[in-house]
N, C-alpha and C positions, 0 to 999 in steps of 0.2 A: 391668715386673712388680713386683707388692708384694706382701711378705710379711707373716707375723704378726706385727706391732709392736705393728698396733691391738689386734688380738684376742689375742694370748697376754697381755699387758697387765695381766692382772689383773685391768682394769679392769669398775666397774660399766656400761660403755657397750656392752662386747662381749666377755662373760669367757666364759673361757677352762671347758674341761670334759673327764672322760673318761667317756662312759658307756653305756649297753646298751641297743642297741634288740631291737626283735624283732617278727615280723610272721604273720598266717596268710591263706589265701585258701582260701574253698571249704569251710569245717568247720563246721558248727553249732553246735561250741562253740566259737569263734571267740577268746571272751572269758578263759575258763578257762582253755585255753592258753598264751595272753599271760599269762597271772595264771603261772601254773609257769614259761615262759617267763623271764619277769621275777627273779622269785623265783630261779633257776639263774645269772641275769647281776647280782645285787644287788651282788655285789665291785665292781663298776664304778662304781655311782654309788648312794649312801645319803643322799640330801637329799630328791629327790622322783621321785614314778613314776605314769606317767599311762598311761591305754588307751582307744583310740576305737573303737569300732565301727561296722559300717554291712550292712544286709542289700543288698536291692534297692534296683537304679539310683534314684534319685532322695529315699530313705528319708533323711530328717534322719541327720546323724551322733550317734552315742551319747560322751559324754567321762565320763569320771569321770579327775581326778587330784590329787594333794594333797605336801603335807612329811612327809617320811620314810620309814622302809623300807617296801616291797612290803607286808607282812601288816600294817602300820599304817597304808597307804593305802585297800588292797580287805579287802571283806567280804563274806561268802556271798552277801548284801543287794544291793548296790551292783555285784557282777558279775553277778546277777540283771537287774537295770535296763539293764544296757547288753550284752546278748544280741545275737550278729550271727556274721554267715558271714565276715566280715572282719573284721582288727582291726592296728592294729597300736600299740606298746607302746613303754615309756623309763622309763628309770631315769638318773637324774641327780646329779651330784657338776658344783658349780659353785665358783667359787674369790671371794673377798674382795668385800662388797658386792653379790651376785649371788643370794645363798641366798633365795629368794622366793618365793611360789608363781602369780605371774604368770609366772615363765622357766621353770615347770616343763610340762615336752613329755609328747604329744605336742604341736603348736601347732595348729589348726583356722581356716579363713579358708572365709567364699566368695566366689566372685567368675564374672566373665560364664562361666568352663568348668565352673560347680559348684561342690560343695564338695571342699576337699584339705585331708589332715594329712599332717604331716610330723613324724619323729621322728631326729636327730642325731646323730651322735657324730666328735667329732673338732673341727677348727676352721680356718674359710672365711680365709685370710690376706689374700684382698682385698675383704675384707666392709667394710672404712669406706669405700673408693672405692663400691662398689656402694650400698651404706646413700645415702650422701652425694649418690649420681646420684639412687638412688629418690625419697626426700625433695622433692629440687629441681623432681623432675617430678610431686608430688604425693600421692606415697605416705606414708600414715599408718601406722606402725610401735605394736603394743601393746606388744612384750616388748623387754627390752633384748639379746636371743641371736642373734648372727648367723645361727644359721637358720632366723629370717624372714626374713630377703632369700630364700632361697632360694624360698619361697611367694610374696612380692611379683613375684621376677620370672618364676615359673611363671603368675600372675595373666593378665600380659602376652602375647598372643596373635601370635603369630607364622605367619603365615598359615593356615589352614582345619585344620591337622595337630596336633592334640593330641601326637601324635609332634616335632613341628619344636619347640614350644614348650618340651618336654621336654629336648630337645638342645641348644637354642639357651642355657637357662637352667643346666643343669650343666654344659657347656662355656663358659660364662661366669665362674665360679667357679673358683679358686684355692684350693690349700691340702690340708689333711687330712679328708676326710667318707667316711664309711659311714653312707647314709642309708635310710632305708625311708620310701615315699610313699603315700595312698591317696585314691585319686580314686575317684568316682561309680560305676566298673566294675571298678576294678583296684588291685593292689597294684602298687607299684614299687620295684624295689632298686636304689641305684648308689653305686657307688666310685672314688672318686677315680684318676684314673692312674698317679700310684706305689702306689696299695695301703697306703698308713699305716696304716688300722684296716683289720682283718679285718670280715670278713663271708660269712657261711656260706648252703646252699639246704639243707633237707630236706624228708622224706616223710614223712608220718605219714596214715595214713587213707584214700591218695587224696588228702590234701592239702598245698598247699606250705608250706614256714615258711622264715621266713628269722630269722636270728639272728648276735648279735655272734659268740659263739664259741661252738662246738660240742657243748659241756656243757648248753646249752640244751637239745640236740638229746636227749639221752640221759633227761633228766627224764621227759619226755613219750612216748619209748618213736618217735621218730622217725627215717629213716634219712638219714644223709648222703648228699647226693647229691654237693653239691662245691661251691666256694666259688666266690662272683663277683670274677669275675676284675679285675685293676687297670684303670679304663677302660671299665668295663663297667655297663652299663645293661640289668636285669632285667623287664620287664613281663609281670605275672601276672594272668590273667585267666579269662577261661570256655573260652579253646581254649586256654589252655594258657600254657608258659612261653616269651616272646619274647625275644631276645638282642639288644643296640644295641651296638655298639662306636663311638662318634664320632670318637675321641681317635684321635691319629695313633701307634703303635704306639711306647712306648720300651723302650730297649734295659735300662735303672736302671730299678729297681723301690725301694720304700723302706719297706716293710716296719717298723713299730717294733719295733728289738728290745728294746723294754723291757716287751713285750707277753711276751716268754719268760723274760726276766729276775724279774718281779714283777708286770704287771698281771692278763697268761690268769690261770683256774682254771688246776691243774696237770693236770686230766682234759679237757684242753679240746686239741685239733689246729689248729694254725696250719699253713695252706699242706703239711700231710700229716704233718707232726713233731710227735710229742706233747710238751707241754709240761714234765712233769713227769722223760721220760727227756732234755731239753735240760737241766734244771735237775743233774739227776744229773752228766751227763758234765762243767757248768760247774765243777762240784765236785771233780770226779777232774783236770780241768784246773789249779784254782787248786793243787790238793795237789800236781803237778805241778811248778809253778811257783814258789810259797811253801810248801817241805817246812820245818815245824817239828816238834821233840821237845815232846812234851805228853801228857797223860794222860786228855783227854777233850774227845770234838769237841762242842761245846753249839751248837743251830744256835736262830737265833731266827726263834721262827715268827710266822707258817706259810710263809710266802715263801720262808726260807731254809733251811726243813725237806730239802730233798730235794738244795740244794749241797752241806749238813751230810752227807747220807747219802753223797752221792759224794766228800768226800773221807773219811770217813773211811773208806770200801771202799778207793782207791786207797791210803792212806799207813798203814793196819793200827791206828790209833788208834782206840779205842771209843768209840762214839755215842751220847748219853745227853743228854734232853732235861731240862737244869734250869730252863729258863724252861717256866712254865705260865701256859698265855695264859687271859683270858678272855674266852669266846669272845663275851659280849653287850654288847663294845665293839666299834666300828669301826675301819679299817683306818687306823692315825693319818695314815698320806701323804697321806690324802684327807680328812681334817678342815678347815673353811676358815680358820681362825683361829688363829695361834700359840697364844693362850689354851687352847683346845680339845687343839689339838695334843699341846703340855707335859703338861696334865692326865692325856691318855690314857695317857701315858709311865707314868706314879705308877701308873695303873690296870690300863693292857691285859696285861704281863707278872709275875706275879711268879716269883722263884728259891727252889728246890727247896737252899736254903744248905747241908744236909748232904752234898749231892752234889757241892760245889767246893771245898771247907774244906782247905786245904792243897794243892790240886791245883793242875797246871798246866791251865790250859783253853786249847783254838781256839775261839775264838766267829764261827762261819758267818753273815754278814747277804748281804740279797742285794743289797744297796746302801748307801750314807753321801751322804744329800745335806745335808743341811743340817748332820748331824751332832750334835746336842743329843740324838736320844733314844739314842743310839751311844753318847755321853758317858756318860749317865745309867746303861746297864747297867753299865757298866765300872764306876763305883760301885759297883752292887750289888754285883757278884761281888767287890770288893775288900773292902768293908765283910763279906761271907760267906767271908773269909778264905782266897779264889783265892790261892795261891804266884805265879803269872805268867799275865798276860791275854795270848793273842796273836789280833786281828783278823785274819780273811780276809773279801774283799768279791768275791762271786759277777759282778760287772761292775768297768768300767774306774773313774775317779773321772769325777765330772760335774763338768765344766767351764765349758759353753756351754749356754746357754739353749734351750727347746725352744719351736717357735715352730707347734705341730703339736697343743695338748692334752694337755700333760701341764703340773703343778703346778708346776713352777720354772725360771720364769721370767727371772727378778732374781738377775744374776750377782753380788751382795753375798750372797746364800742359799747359793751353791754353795760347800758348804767349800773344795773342791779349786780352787776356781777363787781364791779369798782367802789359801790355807795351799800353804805346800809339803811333801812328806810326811811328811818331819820334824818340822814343825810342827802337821801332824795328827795323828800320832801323840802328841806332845805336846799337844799340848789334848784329845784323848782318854784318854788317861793308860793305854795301851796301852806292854805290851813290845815288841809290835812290830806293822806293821801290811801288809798283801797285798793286790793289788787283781788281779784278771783281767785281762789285756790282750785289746786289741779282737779280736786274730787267735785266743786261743785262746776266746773268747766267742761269736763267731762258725764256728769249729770244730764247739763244741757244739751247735749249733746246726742244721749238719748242711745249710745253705741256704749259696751263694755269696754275696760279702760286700757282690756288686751288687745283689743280692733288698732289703736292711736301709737303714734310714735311722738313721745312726751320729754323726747332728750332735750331741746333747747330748754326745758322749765328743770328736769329733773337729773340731767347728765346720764339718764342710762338709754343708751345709743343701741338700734334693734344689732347695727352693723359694726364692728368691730376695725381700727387698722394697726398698721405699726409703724409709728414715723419715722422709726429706724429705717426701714424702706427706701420711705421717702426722701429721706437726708443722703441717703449714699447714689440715687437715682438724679437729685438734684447735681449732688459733687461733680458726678460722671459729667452730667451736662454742659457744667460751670468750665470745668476740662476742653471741653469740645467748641466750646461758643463764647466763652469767655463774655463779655459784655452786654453779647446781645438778651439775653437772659437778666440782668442786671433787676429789672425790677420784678420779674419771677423770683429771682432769688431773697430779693426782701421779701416780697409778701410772703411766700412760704416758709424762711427763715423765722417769721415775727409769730405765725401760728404755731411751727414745731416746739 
């Protein structure tokens, strides 16, 4: 079995992503849905967002997609054009090298079944073997995102069953995906069998939608039906909604809890838990755990807006928001560039200085992975004449690499895994510093701690690879292309 070495990698050959799809079957506005849709999932991914449409069997499929947010993509105009009873949608956040608008999804192919789009989210950890097989037997590849292998090998006809070919091609795949599919007649949802990305079903109109998370659902005035289950293969058509289970039933589910942590909206339900009272309790838990004297809980938003509120309920300290975010930056975790990153630091918050001037503060984050824009408030507040900083972090310290779609990868990024807390604290220039432990994170959470996939805190990974693999699939490459691969071959080099 191989894991994500190739694909969490960073690299431009098979980067890595987190982001929002979204689907409808049977509506006549097919397209404008997807467009609010989208627009409700934008937190996920702010690089690029594409929508395909399609009425009747055999009708050309409709694409419009581009770089950058949802309302900078579509126009009154432009979802006029691609009108349809089906449709389904992506929003895209891609990581170093990847930011393009060839990788931007949904992806559209035809071939001897039709035509199929396919839109993402998450990441295939045996997408170089699969890539590497397709290739050799003649498959020509346009995008560099591992989910087109998924379309190359739906391509491939597996006896007379549009059904077989279906199974045979997502039971061949590894890793992390919640994916939505639309073929000639149907839309198609499936999920991986431990469940990593959510993915949700509703109702709106008589008709289906399927979406990353559930806030989608509410935009558009739609009702949750319930979410596809881990394993599970959705097909949506003219009789209705069909259910495929292929996958042989596990007992571990995996679940990212960093989905409750900071990536869900906090109005969005994962697996029946609302995200925003998880955030709460994580909060009354850290205050819990790391009880300090201070004079005011500062939570930095928006992530760690509602740990801030739970602890300052449980420990009787006042809550009072001296960072003032602005709101027409992006979410910096999801910037692809240090450059970008940093900048947005300078930019995305500033301090409300009269409200910390001699004060003791807690400052609520809902994480410290890299730790430089963590550094950088501490500044502030100290230069606005904070008496005592003290750090609380809503989850555990990240240690281990996430090999599933999320941004950090490169255990030299991960403060905690380079520092020990002493030494975090100190390079942070914190009086003191608190992290949630995995048991009371998952507490909060209110799911058993077999539902979660807990690798980036704890190194045991639900998926399995072997970089030997990967090291001999890169070589090949290096052989064939020589240069152009040049910064593939670092980033994946520096992970193996």
């Amino acid at each position: 079995m191989h894991d994500a070495s190739h694909s969490a990698s960073q690299a431009s050959y098979y980067p890595t992503h987190e982001c929002g799809v979204f689907a409808v079957f049977g509506h006549p506005n097919a397209a404008e849905l997807t467009y609010y849709g989208l627009y409700a999932l934008q937190h996920r991914g702010q690089e690029s967002a594409g929508i395909v449409t399609a009425t009747e069997r055999g009708s050309p499929f409709k694409i419009h997609k581009g770089m950058g947010l949802v309302p900078q993509v579509f126009t009154e105009e432009n979802l006029k054009s691609i009108r349809g009873t089906r449709a389904i949608g992506h929003c895209r956040y891609s990581t170093t090298g990847s930011s393009n608008i060839i990788n931007a999804q949904p992806i559209v192919v035809t071939c001897s079944r039709g035509q199929m789009a396919v839109a993402h989210n998450g990441n295939l950890v045996n997408a170089s073997v699969l890539r590497d097989q397709l290739e050799s037997e003649g498959s020509i590849f346009q995008t560099t995102t591992d989910s087109e292998v998924i379309l190359h090998m739906m391509a491939q006809p597996v006896g007379t069953s549009r059904e077989n070919t279906l199974i045979s091609a997502l039971t061949r795949i590894q890793g992390a995906f919640s994916i939505v599919l639309m073929g000639e007649s149907e839309i198609i949802a499936a999920r991986d069998c431990f469940g990593f990305r959510p993915l949700s079903i509703g109702l709106v109109d008589g008709s289906y939608v399927v979406a990353s998370e559930t806030c989608a659902f509410d935009l558009i005035h739609a009702k949750f039906i319930r979410d596809v289950e881990p394993g599970e293969i959705v097909i949506i058509n003219s009789e209705g909604l069909h259910s495929i289970k292929p996958y042989v039933e596990l007992e571990r589910k995996a679940l990212c809890i960093f989905e409750f942590v900071y990536f869900a909206r906090p109005d969005s339900n994962l697996s029946g838990v609302n995200v925003s009272e998880a955030r709460i309790r994580m909060g009354q838990e850290l205050a819990k755990l790391h009880p300090v004297e201070a004079d005011l809980v500062i939570p930095v938003p928006d992530s760690g807006n509602y740990a801030a509120l739970g602890f300052s309920e449980y420990s009787g300290i006042p809550y009072f928001q001296a960072f003032v975010r602005n709101h027409y930056i992006g979410r910096t975790f999801l910037q692809p560039t240090q450059l970008i990153r940093d900048f947005s630091v300078r930019v995305k918050l500033n301090l409300i200085k009269e409200s910390v001037k001699d004060k003791r503060v807690v400052v609520v984050d809902d994480s410290v992975v890299r730790g430089t824009t963590a550094r950088a408030r501490v500044v502030n507040l100290r230069e606005a004449g904070a008496k005592e900083v003290h750090l609380r972090v809503s989850c555990p310290p990240h240690r281990f690499p996430c090999f599933y779609g999320i941004d950090f990868p490169d255990r030299k990024d991960l403060i905690a895994n380079q520092m020990t807390r002493e030494e975090i604290k100190k390079y942070l220039g914190v009086d003191s510093i608190g992290y949630l432990d995995v048991d009371s994170m998952v507490r909060a959470c209110r799911l058993p701690a077999d539902r979660f996939c807990l690798a980036c805190f704890t190194g045991d990974y639900p998926v399995r690879f072997d970089p030997k693999v990967d090291k001999l699939i890169l070589e090949r490459r290096r052989e064939q292309m020589g240069p152009l691969i040049s910064e593939t071959e670092t980033m994946q080099e520096r992970l193996l």
